[in-house]
N, C-alpha and C positions, 0 to 999 in steps of 0.2 A: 504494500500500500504506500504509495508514495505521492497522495495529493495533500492538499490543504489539513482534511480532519483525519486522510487515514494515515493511522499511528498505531503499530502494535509494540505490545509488551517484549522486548529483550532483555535476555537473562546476561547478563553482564562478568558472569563469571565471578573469579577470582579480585575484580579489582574492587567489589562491592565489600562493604567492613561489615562494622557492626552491626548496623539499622539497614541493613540489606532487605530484613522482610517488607518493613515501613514505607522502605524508598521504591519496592516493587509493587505495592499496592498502591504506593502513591501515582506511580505512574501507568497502571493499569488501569486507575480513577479517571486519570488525564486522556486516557485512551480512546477509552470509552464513553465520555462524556460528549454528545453531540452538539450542548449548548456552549461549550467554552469559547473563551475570547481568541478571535483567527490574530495574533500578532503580527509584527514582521519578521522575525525569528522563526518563526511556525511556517510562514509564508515560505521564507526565503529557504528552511531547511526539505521544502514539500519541490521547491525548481531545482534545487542543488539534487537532491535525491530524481528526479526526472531529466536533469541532465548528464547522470553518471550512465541511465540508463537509455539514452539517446532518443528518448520519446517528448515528445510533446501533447499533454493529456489538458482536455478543459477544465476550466476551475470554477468552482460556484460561486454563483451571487453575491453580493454582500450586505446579506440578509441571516436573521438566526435560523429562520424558515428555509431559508434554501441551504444553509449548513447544514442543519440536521438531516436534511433530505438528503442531501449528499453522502453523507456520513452513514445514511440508511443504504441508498447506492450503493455503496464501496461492496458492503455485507452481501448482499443481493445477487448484486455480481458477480462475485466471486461463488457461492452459492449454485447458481444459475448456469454457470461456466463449469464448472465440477460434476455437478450432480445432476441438475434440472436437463438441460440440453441435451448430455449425452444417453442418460435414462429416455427422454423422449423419442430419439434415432432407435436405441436399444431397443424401444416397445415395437417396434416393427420386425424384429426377430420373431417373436412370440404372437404375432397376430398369423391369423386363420389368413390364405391367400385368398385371393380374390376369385380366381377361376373356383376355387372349392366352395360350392354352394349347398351340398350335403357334407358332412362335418366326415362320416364314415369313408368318405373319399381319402381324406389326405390324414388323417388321424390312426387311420389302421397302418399295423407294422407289415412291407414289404419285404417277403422273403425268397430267393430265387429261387427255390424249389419248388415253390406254390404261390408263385407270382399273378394266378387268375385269381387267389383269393383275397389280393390289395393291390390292384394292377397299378397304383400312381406310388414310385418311389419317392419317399421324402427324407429328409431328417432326421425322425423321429423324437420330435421337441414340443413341448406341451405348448400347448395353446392357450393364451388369455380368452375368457367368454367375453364377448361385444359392449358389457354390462362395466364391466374392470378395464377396459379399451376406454369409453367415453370419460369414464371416473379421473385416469389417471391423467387423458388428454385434457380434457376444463380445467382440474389441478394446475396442469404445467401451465398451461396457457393461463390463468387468470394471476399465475405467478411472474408470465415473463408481462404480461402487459400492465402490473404494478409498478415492476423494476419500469418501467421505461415511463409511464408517470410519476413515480417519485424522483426521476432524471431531468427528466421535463421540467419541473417545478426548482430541480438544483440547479439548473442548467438557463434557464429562461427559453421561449419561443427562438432567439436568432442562436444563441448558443447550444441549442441539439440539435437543432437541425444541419449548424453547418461541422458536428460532427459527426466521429465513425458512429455512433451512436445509431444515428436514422435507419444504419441499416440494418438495424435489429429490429426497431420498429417496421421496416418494409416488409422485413421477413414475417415476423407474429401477424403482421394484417394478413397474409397471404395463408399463416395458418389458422388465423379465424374462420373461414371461410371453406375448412373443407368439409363439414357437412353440405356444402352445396356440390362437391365433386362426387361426395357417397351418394345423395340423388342422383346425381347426372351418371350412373355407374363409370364414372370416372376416376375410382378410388384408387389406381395404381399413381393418381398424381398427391397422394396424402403423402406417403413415403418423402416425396422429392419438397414437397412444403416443411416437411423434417428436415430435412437433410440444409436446403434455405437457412433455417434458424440455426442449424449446427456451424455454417460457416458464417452466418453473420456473428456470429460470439466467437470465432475465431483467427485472431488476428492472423495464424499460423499459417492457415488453408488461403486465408485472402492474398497474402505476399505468395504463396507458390503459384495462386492462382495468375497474380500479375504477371510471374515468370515466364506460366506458361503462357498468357496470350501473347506476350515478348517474341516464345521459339514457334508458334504459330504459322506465322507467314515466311519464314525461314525451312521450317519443314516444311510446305502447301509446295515451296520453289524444287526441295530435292524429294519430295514425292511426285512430283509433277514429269521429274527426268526417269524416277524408278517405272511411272505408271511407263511413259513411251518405250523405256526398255522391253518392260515386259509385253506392251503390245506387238514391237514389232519382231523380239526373240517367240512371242506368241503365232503371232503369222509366218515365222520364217521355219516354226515349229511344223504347222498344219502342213505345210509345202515339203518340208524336208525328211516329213513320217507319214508315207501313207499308210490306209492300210489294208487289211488281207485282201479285201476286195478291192481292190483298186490295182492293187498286184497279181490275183488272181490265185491265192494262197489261201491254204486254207492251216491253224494250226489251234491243234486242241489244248495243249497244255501251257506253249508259251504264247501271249497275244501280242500282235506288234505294238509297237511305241504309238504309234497314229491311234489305233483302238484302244490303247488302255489309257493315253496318258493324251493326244492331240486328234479327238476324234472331228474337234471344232475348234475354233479361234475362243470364242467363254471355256470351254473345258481345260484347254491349252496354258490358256493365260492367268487362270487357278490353281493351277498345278504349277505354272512358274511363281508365281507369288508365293507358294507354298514350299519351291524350292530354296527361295530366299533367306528364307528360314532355316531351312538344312532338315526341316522334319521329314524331309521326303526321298532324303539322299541317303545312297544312292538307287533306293525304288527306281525312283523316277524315270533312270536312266539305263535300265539294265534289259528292258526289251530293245531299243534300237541297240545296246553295245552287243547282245546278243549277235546281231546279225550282223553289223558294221561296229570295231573298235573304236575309226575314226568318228563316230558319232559323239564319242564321250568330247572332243571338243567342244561341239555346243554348247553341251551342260557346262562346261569348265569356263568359257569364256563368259558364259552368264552370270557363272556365279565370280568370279573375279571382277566383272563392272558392276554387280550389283549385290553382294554381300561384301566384297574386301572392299568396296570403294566409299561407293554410296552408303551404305550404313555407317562404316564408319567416318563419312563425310555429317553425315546427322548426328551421329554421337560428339564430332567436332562443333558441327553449329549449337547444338544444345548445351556444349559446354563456355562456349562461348558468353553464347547468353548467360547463363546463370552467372560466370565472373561479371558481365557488365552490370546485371542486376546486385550482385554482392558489393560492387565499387557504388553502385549509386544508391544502394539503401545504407550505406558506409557514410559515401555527405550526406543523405539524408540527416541520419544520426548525430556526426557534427555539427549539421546548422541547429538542429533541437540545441544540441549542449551549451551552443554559442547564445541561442535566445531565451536559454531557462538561463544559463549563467549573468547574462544582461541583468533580466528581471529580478534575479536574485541580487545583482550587485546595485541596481539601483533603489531595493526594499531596504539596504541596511546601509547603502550611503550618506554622512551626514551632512551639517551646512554646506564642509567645504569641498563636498565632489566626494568624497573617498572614506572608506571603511575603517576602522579602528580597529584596534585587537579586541578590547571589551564585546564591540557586536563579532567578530567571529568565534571568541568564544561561548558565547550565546547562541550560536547557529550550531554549533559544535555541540551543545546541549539538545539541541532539537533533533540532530539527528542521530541522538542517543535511539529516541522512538521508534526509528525506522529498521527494522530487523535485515534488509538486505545493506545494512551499513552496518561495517565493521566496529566495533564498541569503539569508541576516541575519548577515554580517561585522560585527566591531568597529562601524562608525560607525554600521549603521543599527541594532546592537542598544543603544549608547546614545542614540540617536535617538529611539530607542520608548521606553526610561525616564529620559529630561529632558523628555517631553512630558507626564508622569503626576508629573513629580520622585519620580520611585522609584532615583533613581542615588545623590542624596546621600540619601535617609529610605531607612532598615533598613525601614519594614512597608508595606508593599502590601496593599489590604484588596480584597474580592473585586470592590468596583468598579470601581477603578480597574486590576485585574487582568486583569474581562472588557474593558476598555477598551482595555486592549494589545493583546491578542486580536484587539481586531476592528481594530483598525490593523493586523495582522499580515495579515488579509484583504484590508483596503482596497489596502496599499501590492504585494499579492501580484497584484491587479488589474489595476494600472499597466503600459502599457507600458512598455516600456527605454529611455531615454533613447539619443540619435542618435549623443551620442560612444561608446557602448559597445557600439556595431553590427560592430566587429571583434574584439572578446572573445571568441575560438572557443576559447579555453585558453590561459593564460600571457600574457606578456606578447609583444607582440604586434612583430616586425620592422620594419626601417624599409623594406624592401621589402613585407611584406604591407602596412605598412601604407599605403607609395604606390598599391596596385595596389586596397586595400577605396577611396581617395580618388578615384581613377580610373574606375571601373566604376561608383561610387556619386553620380558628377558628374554635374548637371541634361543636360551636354555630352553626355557616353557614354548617357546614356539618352535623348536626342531623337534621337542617332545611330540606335540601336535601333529607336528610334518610324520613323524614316525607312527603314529597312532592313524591317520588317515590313509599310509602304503599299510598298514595292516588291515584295517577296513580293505581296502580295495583286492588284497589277499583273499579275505572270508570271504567278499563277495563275489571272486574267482571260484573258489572250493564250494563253495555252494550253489551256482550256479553251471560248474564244467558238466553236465549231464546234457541244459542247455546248449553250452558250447560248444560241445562235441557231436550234438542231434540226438541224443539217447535220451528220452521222455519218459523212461520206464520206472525211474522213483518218482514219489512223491513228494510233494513241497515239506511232507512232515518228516520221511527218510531222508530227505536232502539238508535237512535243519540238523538234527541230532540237539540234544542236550547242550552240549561245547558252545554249539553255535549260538545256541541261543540264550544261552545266558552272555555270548562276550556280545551278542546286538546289542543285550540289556545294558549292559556296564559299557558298550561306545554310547547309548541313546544316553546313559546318565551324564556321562563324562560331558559331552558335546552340551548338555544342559548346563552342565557347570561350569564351563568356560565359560559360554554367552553371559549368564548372573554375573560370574565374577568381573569379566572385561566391563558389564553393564555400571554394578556398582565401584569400581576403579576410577571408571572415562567418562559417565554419566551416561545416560540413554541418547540425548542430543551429541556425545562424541562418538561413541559407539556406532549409532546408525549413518554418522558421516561416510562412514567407508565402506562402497560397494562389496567387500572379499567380508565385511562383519554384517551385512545384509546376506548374502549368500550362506555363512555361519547361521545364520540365526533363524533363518528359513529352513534351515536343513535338519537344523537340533530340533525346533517344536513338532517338526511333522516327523521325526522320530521319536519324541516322546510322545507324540499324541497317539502315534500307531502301534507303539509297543502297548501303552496302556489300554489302549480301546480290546488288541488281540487275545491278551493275555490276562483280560478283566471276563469274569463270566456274562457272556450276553451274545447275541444272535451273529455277530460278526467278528469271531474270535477262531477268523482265517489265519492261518501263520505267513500266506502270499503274501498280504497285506505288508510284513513286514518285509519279504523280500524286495517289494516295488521299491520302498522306503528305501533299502540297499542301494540301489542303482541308482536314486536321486542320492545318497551320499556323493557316490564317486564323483560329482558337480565341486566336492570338496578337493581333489588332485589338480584343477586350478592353481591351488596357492602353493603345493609344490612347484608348479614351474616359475612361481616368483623368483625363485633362487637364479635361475639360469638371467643375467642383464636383459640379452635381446628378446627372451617373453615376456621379461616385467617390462619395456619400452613398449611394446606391441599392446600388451594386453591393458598398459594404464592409460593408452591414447585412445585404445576401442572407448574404452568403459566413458574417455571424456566425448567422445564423439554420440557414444547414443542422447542424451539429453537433445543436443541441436536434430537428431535424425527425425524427433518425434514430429519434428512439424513437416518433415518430407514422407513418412509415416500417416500423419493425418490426413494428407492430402491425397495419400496413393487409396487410402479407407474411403475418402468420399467420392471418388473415380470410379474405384469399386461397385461402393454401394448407387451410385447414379447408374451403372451400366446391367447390375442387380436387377433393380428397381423395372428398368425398362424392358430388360431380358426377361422378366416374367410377365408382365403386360402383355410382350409377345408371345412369349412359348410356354407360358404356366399348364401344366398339363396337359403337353402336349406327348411329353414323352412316357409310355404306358404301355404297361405289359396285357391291356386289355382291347380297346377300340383301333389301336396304333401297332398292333402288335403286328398284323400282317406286312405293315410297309419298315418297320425296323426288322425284322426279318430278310437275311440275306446280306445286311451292311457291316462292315466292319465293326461300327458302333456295336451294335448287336453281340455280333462274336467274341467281341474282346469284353464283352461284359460292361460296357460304360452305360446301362441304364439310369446307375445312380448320379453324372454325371448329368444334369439336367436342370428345367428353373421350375422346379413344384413347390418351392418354398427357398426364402431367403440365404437360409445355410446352405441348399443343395446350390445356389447360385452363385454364392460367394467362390465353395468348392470350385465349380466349372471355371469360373471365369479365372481362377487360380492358376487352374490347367490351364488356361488358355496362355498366362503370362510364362508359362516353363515353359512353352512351344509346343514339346516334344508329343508327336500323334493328335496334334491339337486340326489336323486336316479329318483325324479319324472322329473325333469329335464332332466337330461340324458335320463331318455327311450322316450321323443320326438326326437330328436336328433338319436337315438338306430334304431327308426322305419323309418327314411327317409335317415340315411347313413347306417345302418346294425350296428350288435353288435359290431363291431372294435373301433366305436363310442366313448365305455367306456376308451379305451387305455388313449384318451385325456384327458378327466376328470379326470383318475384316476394319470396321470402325473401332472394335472395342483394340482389337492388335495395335491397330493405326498410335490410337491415342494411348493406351495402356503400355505397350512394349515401346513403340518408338518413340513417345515422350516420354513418359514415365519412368521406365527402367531407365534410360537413357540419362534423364532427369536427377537419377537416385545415383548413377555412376559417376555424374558427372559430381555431386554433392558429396560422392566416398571418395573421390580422388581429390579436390580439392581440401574436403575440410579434415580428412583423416591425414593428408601429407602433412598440412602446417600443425596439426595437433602433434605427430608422430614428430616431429623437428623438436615443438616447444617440448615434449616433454623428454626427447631424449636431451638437449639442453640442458633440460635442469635436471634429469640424472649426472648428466656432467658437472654440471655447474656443484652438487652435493657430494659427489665423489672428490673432486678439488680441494672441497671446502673440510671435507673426512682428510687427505692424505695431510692438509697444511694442517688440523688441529692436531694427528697424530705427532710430523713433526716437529710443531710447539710443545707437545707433549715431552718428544723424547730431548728434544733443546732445552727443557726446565728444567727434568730430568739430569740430564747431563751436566746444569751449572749447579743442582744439589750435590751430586757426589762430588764435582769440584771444589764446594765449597766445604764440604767433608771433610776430605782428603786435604784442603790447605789448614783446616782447623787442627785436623792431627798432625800436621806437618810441625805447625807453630807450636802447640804445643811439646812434642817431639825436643824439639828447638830449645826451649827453656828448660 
């Protein structure tokens, strides 16, 4: 929260004394209080905190009525953003499809054995009644069109409209409205009025969005070159494979290239499109090589100008873009920091133009409040003005002003230094603080290391029957006694570290670090499934406890820490997923829009009952991909999954081809178009860019910590070295007299 009234409570650590509780209450009063006085300090510490983060956010009225709204806002928001939004998208998982108008249709379980007794494959996922559907929709909606009238009223008429705001408002109006689409049986556009609201609350989706209309007309230019390729390698295809009959050949087992693969110029040029892909190679190509070797140049030359060129010509323009969009949402960011830094430096400039140390140590207090700012106690706030000399000089001019600022960014960067790793609050016991010494010793933690290769041992020896394909013990022969008392005693153990590091490092430092998130996810659902098993009651399977096994092994991770170049690897992955999530959201609403429409089209289309004669005979068929289909939400997410791996994604399609007709292909090759060739392409272009500079900074600062380790050694054995000198000359002198 970083405007005007939002303020949350930070726990300040170790530098808090004795009235630590008082001073946390007091400022959790301060927090919370929606009528308080909006100062220039308040003011000024709400643009300094919006300019570290390069955004520029509207600020309320100056009114106590449009502060509290505001301050109601912030809650709301966040709220709405978390829960409300994604819960409403999520209700469309569990709604009854639209094509199913008898409930018995898509609610019976599909089994291929007796596929005429539930002929529509689904998912097999409960269904909300129509009743818990309107409930939960009015809820959210009279929830989101609050927030945007308590906005309205913080915001005034000219200020929500001229922000991002409105278009949450566009969005909600469009999903008030859709009981007029469930009349108009137009209910596959309820979905897409969801999905509306999901990206107007998402700042994340809208920038990828920008992107992509950016690579747009960039790709429309090198699809425009792929389509002519493929037309006219399509036409040169028709002419260069005839077939039997034209030849006057007849052949049963093998079919010429012309019949099976260019029987027409549409046939042709789907199969080269498909060949582009590689899903079809070398199929494609092995009736004409049959008969003629020199045929396989065709295929070769196609696919060398139109997979080694062109595609990677598109994965070059989309990479393009995304850097030019990453440089210009980069000034973007700067000109914010420069116009919240202004505004902030003009709220606490005094008569004479310029800022005083008094007000920024007062601003310095304010953004105590702000939890994405680093605590700034006594030394490190005159830290920041002995580096500017704004401690002893009364005026601070704006340069030297924005110049604090962004130390306030730099030093908020840093990690925490190694002695403040038991700081969970207060000062800190001589028992906690033996027990954070303990657990945090190279000692206790190769113990670890060695207790997890013995885990990953038992869960060798107890599953080699697995291993080897021999299924003939049982999961209770394969356990034994041994085994399962030492799951007992690692499921305790693993509980015991977690508490101890918890109370040691605090719960707030503890779950800082992803490898103590991964620990601790690992211990509960081993304690929970040891107890559950081995507690008398109806699921007291000992399986149970073997699955639990196999998620341990997720704990041989923090063995490869040892080895530099996996801890460089592996601490740059873990910084790059946070940033993936917003190229993550945006691939889920791509998704779910191409879902949404895919079942519109073909929702119960594919069926082992009315349809069964025309999927009969197709490759779909044979390879079993019935469940590959859009009879409901999950079965379409699946498909469309398939569709972005490629692979047999042509055999896919002709189930689909043979129960809606060849028009079929438009979709897929829209959803491919936009899905694979921007999207992945999109996601490659954002792993190679932002994974290289993370994998730089952090092996960096492994070097830069390695340096900083050889030189205190050094210093080490250099003090070292002038004590025994100075030993040795005391024994001398003495000696001496």
């Amino acid at each position: 929260m970083t405007t005007t009234t939002s303020r949350s409570y930070q726990n300040s650590g170790d530098e808090r004394k004795e009235d630590v509780h008082f001073l946390e209450l007091a400022q959790l009063e301060r927090a919370t209080s929606s009528l308080r006085r909006a100062d220039k300090f308040d003011k000024a510490a709400s643009r300094i905190s919006d300019a570290l983060e390069g955004v520029l956010r509207p600020q309320p009225l100056e009114s106590r009525v449009a502060t509290l709204c505001f301050h109601v806002h912030l809650y709301i928001h966040v709220f709405l953003k978390a829960v409300v939004v994604p819960a409403l998208v999520g209700l469309t998982f569990f709604e009854r499809p639209a094509w199913c108008s008898v409930p018995e249709e898509c609610e019976c379980v599909w089994v291929p054995e007796r596929e005429e007794e539930c002929p529509h494959p689904t998912f097999h996922v409960f269904y909300v009644s129509d009743g818990v559907r309107l409930g939960v929709e009015g809820a959210f909606l009279a929830a989101i069109f609050l927030h945007q009238l308590v906005l309205r009223v913080a915001l005034g008429p000219s200020g929500f409209w001229s922000s991002q705001h409105r278009f949450e408002f566009l969005a909600a109006a469009f999903l008030a409205v859709m009981p007029l689409f469930r009349i108009s049986k137009a209910e596959w556009v309820v979905p897409l009025c969801r999905l509306l609201v999901f990206i107007a609350y998402s700042d994340d989706v809208r920038s990828q969005l920008r992107t992509v209309a950016r690579v747009v007309p960039h790709y429309l230019r090198v699809g425009a070159l792929l389509g002519l390729l493929t037309l006219f390698f399509g036409w040169f295809g028709v002419v260069l494979f005839p077939t039997d009959e034209q030849v006057a050949k007849t052949s049963t087992r093998w079919p010429s290239e012309g019949d099976a693969y260019f029987p027409n110029l549409r046939e042709g040029m789907w199969n080269l499109l498909v060949l582009v892909t590689t899903a079809n190679f070398p199929d494609v190509a092995i009736p004409g090589y049959m008969r003629s070797r020199w045929s396989m140049l065709f295929f070769i030359a196609y696919l060398l100008i139109g997979m080694f060129f062109m595609m990677n010509l598109l994965l070059a323009t989309v990479y393009n873009v995304y850097q030019e969009e990453q440089e210009k949402a980069k000034k973007i960011a700067d000109a914010n920091r420069d116009a919240n830094l202004k505004v902030a430096y003009d709220l606490l400039k005094n008569y004479s133009g310029t800022v005083d140390a008094g007000a920024l140590r007062g601003v310095f207090a304010e953004l105590n409040q702000h939890r994405e700012i680093k605590y700034i106690n006594d030394e490190r706030s005159e830290f920041l003005l002995s580096t500017f000399d704004a401690a002893s000089s009364s005026a601070v001019d704006f340069e030297s002003f924005h110049k604090i600022c962004t130390m306030i960014e730099i030093e908020d960067k840093e990690d925490d230094d190694d002695d403040d790793v038991i700081s969970g609050g207060g000062t800190p016991s001589s028992f906690r603080a033996t027990v954070a010494r303990f657990v945090g010793s190279p000692f206790f933690e190769y113990g670890v290391d060695l207790l997890v290769l013995f885990n990953a041992v038992a869960v060798a020896v107890q599953t080699r029957d697995e291993i080897l394909g021999h299924r003939s013990r049982s999961s209770e022969d394969a356990n034994g006694l041994f085994w399962e008392v030492a799951e007992t005693a690692l499921a305790l153990f693993y509980l015991a570290e977690m508490i101890a590091k918890v109370y040691a490092f605090g719960f707030r430092k503890y779950v800082a670090y992803k490898r103590n998130q991964l620990d601790a996810a690992v211990a509960i659902a081993s304690t929970i499934t040891t107890l559950v098993v081995y507690s008398p009651n109806a699921y007291d399977d000992s399986r149970f406890v073997r699955y639990v096994l196999m998620i341990r092994l997720a704990r041989l991770v923090r063995v490869l820490e040892a080895i530099p170049d996996f801890q460089v690897i592996g601490e740059a992955f873990l910084n790059v997923l946070p940033l993936a999530s917003r190229l993550l959201k945006f691939l889920f609403c791509a998704t779910f829009f191409a879902a949404v429409v895919g079942m519109a089209l073909f929702g119960g289309a594919i069926n082992t009952g009315p349809n069964l004669d025309k999927l009969k005979g197709t490759g779909f068929y044979e390879a079993g991909y019935a469940p590959l289909n859009f009879n409901d939400l999950w079965s379409a997410f699946v498909t469309l999954f398939a569709i972005l791996v490629v692979n047999n994604w042509q055999v896919v399609v002709e189930g689909f081809v043979a129960v809606a007709g060849v028009q079929a292909r438009l979709f897929f090759i829209a959803f491919y178009s936009a899905g694979v060739l921007i999207g992945v392409n999109l996601a490659v272009a954002f792993i190679i860019d932002t994974f290289s500079a993370e994998f730089e900074k952090t092996k960096e600062k492994h070097l830069t910590a390695s340096q900083h380790k050889r030189r205190n050694s050094k210093n080490a054995q250099r003090s070292d070295a002038n004590k025994r000198l100075n030993v040795e000359l005391s024994l001398t002198d003495l000696a001496s007299e």
